[in-house]
C-alpha positions in Angstrom: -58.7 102.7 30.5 -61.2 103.2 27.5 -59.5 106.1 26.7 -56.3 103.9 25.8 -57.7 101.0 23.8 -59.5 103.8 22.0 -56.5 105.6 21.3 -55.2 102.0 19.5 -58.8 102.0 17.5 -57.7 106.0 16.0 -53.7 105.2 16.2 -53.7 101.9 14.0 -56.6 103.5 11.9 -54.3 106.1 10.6 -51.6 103.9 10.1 -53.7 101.8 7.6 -54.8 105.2 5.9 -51.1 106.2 5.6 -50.5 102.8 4.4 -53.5 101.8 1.9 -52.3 104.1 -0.8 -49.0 102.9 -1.1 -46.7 100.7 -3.1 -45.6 97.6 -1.8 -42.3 99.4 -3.2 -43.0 102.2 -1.3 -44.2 100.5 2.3 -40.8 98.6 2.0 -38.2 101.0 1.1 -35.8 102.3 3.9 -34.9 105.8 3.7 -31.3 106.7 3.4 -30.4 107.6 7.6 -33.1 105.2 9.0 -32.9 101.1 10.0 -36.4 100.2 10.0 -39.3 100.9 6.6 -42.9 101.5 7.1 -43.9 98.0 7.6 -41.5 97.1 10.1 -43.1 100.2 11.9 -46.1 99.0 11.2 -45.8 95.4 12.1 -43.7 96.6 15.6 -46.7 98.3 16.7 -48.7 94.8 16.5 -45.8 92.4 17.7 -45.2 95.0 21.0 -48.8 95.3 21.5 -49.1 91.9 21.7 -46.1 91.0 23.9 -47.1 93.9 26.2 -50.7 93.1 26.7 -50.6 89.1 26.2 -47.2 88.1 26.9 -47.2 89.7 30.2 -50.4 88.1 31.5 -49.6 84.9 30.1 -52.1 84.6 27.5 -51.4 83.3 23.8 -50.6 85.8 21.6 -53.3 86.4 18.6 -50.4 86.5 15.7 -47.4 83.9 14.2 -44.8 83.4 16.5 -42.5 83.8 13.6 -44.0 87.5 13.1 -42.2 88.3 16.8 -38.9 87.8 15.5 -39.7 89.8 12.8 -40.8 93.1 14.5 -39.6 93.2 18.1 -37.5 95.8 19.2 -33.9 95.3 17.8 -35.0 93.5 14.3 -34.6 94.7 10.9 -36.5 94.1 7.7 -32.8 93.6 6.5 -32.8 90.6 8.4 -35.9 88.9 7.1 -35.8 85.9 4.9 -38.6 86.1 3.6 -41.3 89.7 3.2 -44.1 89.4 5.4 -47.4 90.4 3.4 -48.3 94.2 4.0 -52.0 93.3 3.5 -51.8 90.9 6.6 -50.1 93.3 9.3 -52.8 95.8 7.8 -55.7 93.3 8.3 -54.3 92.1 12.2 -53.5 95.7 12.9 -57.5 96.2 12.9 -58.5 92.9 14.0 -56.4 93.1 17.4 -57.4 96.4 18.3 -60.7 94.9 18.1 -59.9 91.8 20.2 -57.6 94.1 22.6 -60.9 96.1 23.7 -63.3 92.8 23.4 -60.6 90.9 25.6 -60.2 93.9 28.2 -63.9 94.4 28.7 -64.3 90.6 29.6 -61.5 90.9 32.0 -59.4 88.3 30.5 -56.6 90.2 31.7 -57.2 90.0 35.3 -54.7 87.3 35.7 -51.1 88.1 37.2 -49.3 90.7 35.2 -45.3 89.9 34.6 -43.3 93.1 35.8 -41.6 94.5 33.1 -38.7 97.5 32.3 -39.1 99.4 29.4 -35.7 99.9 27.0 -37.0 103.6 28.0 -36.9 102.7 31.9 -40.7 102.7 32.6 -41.7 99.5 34.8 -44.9 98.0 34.1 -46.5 96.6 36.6 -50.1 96.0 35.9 -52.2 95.8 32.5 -53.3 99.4 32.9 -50.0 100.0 32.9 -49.0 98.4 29.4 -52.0 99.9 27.8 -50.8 103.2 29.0 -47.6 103.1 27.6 -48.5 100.9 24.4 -50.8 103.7 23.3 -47.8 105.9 24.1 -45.7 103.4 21.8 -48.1 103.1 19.1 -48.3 107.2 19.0 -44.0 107.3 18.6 -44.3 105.2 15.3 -47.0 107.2 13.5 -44.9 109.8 13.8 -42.1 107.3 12.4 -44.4 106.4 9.7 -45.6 110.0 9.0 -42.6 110.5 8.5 -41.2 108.0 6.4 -44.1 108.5 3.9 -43.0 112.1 3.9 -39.6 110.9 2.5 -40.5 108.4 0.3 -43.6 110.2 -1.6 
């Protein structure tokens, strides 16, 4: 399984890097065909990571609730009230990839794992299981963010 959290170390790495350089103009503009901007991508890669590795073991989640609403499947940034700060989903990106691998190590998610069916139809059953297809999720939206920096640039 080291081969997954690792692939959440290079994953969120190069999401920063594609990030970092840019406007907050730029990290928040939609492109004309899409729903979602670069931080909502962003942002959804921390919220499902965090639902799918925590939420489904039980375990308290390591960001605001109200970032959940925010980010999870089906939400826009055309719904927020208020912008959530780029500089913070940049900063927990890292922090929780390092915690994810800490909190795996230590075994903290040994505990009973909540069966879950993906909106793609993959059941979860265990934690090596969520890891497995988070790092598959997290790979989808770099693409998504690749690409939206390719349109916006």
């Amino acid at each position: 399984m080291q081969e997954y959290i690792e692939l959440v170390h290079i994953v969120r790495r190069q999401i920063v890097d594609i990030m970092q350089p840019l406007t907050d103009e730029q990290i928040l503009r939609i492109p004309d065909g899409l729903g979602n901007n670069i931080l909502w991508n962003a942002g959804h890669v921390l919220v499902t990571q965090q639902l799918l590795c925590y939420g489904l073991t039980g375990q308290d989640m390591h960001i605001p609730d109200e970032l959940v609403s925010m980010f999870r499947k089906g939400s826009s940034p055309k719904e927020w009230a208020a912008q959530p700060s780029p500089e913070f989903i940049v900063e927990n990106l890292i922090e929780t990839a390092a915690k994810l691998a800490d909190d795996y190590k230590s075994g903290k998610f040994e505990k009973k794992f909540r069966e879950y069916e993906t909106s793609v139809g993959i059941t979860l059953k265990t934690i090596d299981d969520g890891l497995k297809f988070n790092s598959l999720h997290e790979s989808i939206h770099l693409g998504i963010i690749r690409t939206i920096r390719n349109l916006i640039v």
